[in-house]
Backbone as CSV, one residue per row, in Angstrom:
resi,resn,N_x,N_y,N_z,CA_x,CA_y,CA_z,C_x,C_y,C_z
1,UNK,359.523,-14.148,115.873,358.874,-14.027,114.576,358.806,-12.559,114.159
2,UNK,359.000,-12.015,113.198,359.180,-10.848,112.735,357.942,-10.890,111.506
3,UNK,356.959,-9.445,111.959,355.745,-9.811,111.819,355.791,-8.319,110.739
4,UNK,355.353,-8.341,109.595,355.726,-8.079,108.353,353.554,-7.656,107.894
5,UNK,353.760,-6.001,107.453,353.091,-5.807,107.227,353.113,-5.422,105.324
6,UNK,352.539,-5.604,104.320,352.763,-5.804,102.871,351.579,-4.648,101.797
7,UNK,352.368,-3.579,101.720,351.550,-2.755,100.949,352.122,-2.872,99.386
8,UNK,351.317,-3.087,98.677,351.304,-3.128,97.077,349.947,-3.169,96.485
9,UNK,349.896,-2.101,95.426,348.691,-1.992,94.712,348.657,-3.205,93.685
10,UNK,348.861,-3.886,93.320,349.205,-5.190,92.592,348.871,-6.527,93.124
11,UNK,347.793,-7.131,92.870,347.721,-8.166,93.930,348.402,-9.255,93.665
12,UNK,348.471,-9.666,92.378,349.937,-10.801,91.773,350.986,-10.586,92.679
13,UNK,351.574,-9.330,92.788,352.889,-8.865,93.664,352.824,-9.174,94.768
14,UNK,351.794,-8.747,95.616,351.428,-9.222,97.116,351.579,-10.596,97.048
15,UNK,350.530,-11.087,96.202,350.311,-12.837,97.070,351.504,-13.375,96.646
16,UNK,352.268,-12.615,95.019,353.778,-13.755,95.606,354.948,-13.278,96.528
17,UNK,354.896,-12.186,96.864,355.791,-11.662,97.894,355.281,-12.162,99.290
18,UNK,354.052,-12.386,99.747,353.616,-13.031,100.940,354.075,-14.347,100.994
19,UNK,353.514,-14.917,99.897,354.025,-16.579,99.904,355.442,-16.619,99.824
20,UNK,356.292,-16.117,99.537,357.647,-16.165,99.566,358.639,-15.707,101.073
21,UNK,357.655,-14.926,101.727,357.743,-14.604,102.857,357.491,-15.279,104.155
22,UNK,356.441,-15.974,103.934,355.938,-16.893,104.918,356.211,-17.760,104.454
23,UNK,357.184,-18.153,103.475,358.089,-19.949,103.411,358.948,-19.506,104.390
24,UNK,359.312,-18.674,105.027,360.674,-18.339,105.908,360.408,-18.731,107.217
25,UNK,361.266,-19.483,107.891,360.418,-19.782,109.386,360.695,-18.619,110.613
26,UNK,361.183,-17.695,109.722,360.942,-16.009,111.001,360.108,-14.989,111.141
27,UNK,359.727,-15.320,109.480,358.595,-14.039,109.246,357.637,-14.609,108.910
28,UNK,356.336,-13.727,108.950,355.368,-13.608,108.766,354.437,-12.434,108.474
29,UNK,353.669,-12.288,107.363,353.216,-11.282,106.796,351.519,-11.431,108.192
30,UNK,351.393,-10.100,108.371,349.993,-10.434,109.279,348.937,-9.416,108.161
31,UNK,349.150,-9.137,107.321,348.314,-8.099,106.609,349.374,-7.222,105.598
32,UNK,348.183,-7.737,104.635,348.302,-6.739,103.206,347.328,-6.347,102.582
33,UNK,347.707,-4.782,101.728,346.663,-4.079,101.027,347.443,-3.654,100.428
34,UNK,346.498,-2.427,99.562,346.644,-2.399,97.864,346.916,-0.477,98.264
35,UNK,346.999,-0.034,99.117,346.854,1.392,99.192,347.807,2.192,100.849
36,UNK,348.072,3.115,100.302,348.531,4.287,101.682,347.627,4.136,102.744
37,UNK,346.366,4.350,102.146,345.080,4.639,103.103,344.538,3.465,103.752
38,UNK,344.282,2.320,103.019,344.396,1.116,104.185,345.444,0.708,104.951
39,UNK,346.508,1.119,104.609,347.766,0.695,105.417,347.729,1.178,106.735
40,UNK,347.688,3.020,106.698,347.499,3.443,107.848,346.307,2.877,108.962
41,UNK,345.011,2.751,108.333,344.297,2.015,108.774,344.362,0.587,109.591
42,UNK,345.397,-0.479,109.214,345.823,-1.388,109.592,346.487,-0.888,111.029
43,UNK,347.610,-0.348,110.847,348.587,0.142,111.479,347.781,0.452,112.615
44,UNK,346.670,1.081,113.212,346.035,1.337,114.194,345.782,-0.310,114.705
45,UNK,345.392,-1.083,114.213,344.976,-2.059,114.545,345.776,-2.890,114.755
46,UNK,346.871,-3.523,114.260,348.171,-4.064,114.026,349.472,-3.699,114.032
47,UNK,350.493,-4.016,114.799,351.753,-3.508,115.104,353.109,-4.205,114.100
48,UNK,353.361,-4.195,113.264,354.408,-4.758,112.682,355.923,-4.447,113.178
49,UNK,356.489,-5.539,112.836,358.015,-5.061,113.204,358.377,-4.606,111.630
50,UNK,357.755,-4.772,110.638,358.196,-4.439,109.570,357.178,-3.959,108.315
51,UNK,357.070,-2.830,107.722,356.053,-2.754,106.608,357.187,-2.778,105.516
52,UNK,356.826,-3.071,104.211,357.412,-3.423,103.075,356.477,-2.450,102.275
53,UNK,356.202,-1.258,101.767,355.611,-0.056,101.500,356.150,0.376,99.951
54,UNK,355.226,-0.061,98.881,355.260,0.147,97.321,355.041,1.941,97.471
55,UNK,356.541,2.309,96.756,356.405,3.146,96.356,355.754,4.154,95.642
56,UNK,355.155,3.374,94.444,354.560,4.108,93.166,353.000,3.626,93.650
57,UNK,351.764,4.350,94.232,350.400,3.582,94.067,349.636,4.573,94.395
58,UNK,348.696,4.206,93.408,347.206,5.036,93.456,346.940,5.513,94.172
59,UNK,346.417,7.040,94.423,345.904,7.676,96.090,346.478,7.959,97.156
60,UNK,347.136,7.681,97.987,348.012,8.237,98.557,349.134,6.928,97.876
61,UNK,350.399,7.646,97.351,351.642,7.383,97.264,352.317,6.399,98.739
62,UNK,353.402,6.130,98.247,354.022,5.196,99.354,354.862,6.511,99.956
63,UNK,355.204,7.302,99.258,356.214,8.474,100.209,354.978,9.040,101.383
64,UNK,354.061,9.611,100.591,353.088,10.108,102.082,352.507,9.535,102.970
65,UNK,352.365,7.923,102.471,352.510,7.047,103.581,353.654,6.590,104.626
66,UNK,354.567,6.766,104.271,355.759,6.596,104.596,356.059,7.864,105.744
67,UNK,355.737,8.840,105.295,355.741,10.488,105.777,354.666,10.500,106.785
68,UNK,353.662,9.603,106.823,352.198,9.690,108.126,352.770,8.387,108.652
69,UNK,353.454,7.891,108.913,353.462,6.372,109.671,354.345,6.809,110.288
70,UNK,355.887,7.076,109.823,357.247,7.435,110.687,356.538,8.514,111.438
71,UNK,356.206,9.268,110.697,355.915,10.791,111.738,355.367,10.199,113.457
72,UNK,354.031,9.322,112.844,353.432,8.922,114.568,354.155,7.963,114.943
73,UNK,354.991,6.872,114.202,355.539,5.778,115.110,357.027,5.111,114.310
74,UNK,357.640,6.462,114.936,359.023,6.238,114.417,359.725,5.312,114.786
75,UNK,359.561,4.566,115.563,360.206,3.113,115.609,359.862,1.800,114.910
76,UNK,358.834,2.139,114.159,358.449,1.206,112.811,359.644,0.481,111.795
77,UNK,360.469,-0.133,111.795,361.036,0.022,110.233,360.137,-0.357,109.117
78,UNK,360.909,0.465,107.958,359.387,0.810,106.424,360.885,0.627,105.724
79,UNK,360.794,-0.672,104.356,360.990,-0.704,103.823,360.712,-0.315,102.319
80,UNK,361.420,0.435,101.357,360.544,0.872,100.180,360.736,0.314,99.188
81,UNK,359.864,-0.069,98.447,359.980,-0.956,97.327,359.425,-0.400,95.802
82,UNK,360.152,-0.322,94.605,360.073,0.563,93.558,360.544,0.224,92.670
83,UNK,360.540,0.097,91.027,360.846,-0.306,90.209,361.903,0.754,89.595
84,UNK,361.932,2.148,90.336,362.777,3.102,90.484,363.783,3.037,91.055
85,UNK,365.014,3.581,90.292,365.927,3.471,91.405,367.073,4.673,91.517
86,UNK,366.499,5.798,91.023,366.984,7.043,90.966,367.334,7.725,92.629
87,UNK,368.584,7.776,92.601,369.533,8.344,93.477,368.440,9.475,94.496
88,UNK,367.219,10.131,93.490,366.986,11.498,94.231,365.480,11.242,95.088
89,UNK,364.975,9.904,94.504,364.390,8.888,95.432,364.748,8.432,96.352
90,UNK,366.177,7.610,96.054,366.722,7.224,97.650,367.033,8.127,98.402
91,UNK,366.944,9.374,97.904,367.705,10.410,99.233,366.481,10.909,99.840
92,UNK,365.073,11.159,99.032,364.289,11.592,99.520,363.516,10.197,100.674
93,UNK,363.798,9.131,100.431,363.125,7.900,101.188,363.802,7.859,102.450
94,UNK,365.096,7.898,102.486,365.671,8.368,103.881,365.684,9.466,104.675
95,UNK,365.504,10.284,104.410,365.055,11.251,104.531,363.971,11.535,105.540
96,UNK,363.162,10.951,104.745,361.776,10.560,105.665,361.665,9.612,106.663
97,UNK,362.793,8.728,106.372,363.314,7.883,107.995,363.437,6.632,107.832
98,UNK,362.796,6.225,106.329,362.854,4.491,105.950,364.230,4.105,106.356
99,UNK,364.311,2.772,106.936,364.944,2.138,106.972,366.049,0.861,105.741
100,UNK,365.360,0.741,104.717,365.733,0.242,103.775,365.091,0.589,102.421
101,UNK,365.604,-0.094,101.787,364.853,0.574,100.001,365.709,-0.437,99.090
102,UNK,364.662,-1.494,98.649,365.390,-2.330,97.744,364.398,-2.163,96.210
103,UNK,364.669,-3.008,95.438,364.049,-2.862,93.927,363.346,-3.868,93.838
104,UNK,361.935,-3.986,93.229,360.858,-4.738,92.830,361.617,-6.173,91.857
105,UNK,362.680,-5.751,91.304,363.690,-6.762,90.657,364.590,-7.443,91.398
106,UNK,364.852,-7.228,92.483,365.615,-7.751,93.281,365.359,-9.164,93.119
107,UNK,366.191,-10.177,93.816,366.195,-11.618,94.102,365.535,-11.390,95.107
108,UNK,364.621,-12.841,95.070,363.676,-13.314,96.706,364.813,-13.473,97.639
109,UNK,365.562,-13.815,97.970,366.573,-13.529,98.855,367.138,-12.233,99.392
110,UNK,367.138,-11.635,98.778,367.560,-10.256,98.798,366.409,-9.246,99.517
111,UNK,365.600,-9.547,99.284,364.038,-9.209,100.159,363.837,-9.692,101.554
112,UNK,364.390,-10.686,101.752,364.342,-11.358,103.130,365.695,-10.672,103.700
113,UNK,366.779,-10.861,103.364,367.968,-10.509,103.815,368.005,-8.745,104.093
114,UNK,367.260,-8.235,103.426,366.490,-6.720,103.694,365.763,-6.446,105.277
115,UNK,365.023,-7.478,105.426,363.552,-7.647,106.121,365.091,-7.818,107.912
116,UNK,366.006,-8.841,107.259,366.023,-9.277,108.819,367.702,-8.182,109.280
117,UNK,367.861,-7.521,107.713,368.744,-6.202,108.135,368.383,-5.309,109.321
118,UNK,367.166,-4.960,108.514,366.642,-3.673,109.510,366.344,-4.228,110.740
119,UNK,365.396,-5.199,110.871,365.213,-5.931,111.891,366.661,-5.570,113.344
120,UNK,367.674,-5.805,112.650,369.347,-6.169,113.418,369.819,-4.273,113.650
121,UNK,369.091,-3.520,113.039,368.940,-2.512,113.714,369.969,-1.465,112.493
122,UNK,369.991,-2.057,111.521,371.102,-1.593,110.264,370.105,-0.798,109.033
123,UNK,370.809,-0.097,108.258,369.923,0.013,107.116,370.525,-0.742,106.080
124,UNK,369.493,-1.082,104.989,369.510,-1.954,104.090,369.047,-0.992,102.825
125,UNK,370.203,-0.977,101.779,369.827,-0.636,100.344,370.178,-1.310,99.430
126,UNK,369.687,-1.889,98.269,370.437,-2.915,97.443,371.216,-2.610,97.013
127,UNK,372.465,-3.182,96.314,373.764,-2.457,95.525,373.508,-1.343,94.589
128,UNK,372.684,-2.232,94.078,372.316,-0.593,92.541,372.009,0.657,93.127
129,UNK,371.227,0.663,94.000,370.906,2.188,94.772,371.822,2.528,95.347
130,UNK,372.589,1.820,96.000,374.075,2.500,97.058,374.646,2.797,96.284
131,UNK,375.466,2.455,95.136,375.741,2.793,94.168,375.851,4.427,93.647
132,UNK,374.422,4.430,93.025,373.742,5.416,92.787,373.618,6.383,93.651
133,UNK,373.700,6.313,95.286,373.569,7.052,96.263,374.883,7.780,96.529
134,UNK,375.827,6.783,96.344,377.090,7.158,96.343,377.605,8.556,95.670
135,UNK,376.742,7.944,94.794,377.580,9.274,93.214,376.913,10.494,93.869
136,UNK,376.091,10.655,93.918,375.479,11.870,94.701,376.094,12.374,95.918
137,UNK,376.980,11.813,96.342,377.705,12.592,97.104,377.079,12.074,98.887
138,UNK,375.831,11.426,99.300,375.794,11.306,100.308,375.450,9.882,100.414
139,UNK,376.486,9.032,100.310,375.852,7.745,100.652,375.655,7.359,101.935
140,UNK,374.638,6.701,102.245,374.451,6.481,103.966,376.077,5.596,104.861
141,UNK,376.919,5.130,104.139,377.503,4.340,105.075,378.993,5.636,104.652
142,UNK,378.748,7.102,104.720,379.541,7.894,105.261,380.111,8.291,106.279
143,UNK,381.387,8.307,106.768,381.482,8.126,108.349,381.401,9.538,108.659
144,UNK,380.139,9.764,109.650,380.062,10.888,110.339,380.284,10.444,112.335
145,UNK,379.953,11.076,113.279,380.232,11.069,114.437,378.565,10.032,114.713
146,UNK,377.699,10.981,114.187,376.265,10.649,114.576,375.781,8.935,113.861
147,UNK,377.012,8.399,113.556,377.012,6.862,112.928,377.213,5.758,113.824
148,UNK,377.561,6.358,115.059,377.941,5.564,116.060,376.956,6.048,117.138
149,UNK,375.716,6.323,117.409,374.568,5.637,117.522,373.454,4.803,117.220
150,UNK,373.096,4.351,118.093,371.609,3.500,118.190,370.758,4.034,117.187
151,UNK,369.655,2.735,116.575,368.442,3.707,116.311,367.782,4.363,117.235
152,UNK,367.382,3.930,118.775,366.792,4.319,119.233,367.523,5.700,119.526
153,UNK,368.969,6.236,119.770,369.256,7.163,120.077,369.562,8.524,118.744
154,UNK,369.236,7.543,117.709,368.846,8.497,116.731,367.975,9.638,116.430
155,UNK,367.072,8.538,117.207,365.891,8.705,116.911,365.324,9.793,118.097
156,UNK,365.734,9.986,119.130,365.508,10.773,120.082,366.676,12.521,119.413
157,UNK,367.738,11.897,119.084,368.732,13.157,118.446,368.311,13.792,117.309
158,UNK,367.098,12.993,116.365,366.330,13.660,115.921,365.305,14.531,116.067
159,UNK,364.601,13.705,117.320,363.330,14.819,117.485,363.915,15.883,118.762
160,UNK,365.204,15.664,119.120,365.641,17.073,119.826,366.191,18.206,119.273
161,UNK,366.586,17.662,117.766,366.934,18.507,116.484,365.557,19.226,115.996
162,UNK,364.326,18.713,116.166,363.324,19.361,115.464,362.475,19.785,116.630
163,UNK,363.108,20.583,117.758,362.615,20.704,118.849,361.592,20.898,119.889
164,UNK,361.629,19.006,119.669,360.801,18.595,120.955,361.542,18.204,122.536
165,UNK,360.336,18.255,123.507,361.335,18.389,124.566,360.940,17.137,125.073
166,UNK,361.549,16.926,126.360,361.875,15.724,127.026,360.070,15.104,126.879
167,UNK,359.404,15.889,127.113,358.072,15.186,127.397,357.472,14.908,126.461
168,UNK,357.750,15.748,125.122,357.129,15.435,123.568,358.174,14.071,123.202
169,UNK,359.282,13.786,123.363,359.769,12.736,123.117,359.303,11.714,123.881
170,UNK,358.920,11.813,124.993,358.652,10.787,126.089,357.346,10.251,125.263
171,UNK,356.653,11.077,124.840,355.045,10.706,124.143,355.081,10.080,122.854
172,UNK,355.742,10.425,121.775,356.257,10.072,120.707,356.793,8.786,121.034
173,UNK,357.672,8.351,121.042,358.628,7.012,121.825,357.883,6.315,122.259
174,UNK,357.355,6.490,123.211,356.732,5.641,124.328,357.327,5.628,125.292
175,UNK,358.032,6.201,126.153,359.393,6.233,126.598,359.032,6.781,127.864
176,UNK,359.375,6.338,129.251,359.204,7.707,130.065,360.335,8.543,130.117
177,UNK,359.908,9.721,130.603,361.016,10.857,130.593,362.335,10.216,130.977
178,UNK,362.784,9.574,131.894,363.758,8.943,133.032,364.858,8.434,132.070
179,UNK,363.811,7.485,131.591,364.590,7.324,130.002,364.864,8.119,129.156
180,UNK,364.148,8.467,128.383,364.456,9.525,127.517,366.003,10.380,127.474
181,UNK,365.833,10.789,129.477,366.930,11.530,129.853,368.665,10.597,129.463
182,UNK,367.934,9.113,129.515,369.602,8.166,129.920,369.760,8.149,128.596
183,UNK,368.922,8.949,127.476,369.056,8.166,126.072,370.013,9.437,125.723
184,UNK,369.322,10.728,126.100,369.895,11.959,125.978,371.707,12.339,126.752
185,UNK,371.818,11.214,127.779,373.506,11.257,128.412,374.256,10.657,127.225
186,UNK,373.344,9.449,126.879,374.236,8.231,126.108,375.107,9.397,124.792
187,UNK,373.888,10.018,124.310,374.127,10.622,122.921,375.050,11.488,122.974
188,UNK,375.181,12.702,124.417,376.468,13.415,124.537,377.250,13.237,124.799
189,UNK,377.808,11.829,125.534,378.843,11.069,125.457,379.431,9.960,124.443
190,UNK,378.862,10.259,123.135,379.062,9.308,122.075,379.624,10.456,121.378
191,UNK,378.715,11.700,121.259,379.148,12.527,119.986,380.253,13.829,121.142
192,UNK,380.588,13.455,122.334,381.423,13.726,122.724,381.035,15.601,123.202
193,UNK,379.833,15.804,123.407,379.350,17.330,123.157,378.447,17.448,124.907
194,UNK,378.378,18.947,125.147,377.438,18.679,126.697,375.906,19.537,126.492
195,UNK,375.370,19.693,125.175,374.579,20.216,125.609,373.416,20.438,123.732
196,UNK,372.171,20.903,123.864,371.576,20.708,122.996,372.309,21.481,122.056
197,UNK,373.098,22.748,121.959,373.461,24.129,121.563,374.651,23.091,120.597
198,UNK,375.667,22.487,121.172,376.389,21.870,120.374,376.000,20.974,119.544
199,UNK,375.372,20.277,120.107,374.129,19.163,119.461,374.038,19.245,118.104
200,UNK,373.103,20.639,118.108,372.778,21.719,116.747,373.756,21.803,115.799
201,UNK,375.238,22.378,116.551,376.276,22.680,116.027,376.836,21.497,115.276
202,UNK,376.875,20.401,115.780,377.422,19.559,114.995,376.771,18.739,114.372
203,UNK,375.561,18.781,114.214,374.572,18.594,113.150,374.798,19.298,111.985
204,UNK,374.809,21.007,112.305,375.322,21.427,111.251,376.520,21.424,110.567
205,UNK,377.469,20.990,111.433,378.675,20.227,110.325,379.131,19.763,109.810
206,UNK,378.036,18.750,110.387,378.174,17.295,109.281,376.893,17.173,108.367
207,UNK,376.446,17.901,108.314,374.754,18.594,107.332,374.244,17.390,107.992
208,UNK,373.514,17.267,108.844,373.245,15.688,109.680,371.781,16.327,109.476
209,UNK,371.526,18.035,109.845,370.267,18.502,109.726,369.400,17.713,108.205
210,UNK,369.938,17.756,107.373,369.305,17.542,106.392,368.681,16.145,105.868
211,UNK,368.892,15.155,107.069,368.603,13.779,107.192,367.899,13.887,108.023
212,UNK,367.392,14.791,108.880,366.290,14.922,109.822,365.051,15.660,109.468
């Protein structure tokens, strides 16, 4: 069951995006609110495999929510949801680490088929935004080297890019070091490099820095 947490300041929006959600026999919404600030709140209390996170809302925004949730528990996927669909949004939503970003117009199908993307370990953007992402010059399904990892080993090649060390990743993650270390072989034998120094280097060649 893929357990689906639902932020929207709109409560019409919520209760029909919940009910449309829980007709599905995989998911299930365990909690929704109207704000950034209860969300995080939840989030202490409740573990989702998935938040669905309204962009545009009162008090804290969905980006600085988005920006306090990944930060402590980057293995979350956060989907963003927006009646926006400007290219310099989607670059800034990935950016910050979301996993998908579809449109408030979308088809109910298209919302689920989102939900069990990320889930499968992929990112999910609807056509109109890829699109749009495209023209800008960096669309996510660009073939770089660092495309042929894991999230999870992304996600460690990130925070060794913003340099944390084996034990700040181990804490972050949840991870023990031991691991951490087999996650850190996997990654220099994928991107074909032996050491953090190149790491760097070819981050910076493929501007990979600027997605981190």
């Amino acid at each position: 069951m893929i357990k689906v947490i639902l932020v929207d300041d709109h409560i019409l929006v919520r209760s029909g995006i919940e009910a449309l959600l829980n007709a599905e026999n995989d998911i299930r919404v365990i909690a929704a609110c109207g704000c950034g600030e209860e969300a995080l709140e939840i989030i202490n209390q409740q573990t989702p495999d998935v938040i669905l996170m309204d962009i545009n809302m009162p008090g804290m925004g969905g980006i600085e929510a988005c920006r306090r949730l990944l930060k402590t528990l980057p293995e979350i996927k956060v989907i963003g949801l927006s009646v926006q669909t400007s290219p310099t949004l989607t670059k800034q939503l990935l950016k910050l680490g979301v996993t998908g970003f579809i449109s408030k117009t979308c088809a109910a199908d298209e919302m689920v088929k989102a939900i069990r993307t990320v889930m499968s370990g992929n990112f999910y953007l609807f056509p109109e935004s890829e699109i749009e992402y495209r023209d800008v010059g960096r669309a996510p399904t660009s073939i770089t080297p660092f495309d042929a990892l894991s999230q999870r080993e992304s996600q460690v090649t990130n925070l060794t890019l913003q340099g944390s060390t084996i034990q700040e990743i181990s804490q972050i993650l949840q991870l023990n070091a031991k691991t951490v270390n087999t996650y850190r072989y996997r990654i220099y034998e994928k991107l074909q490099i032996k050491n953090d120094v190149e790491l760097t280097r070819l981050a910076v060649k493929f501007n990979y820095l600027d997605t981190v």
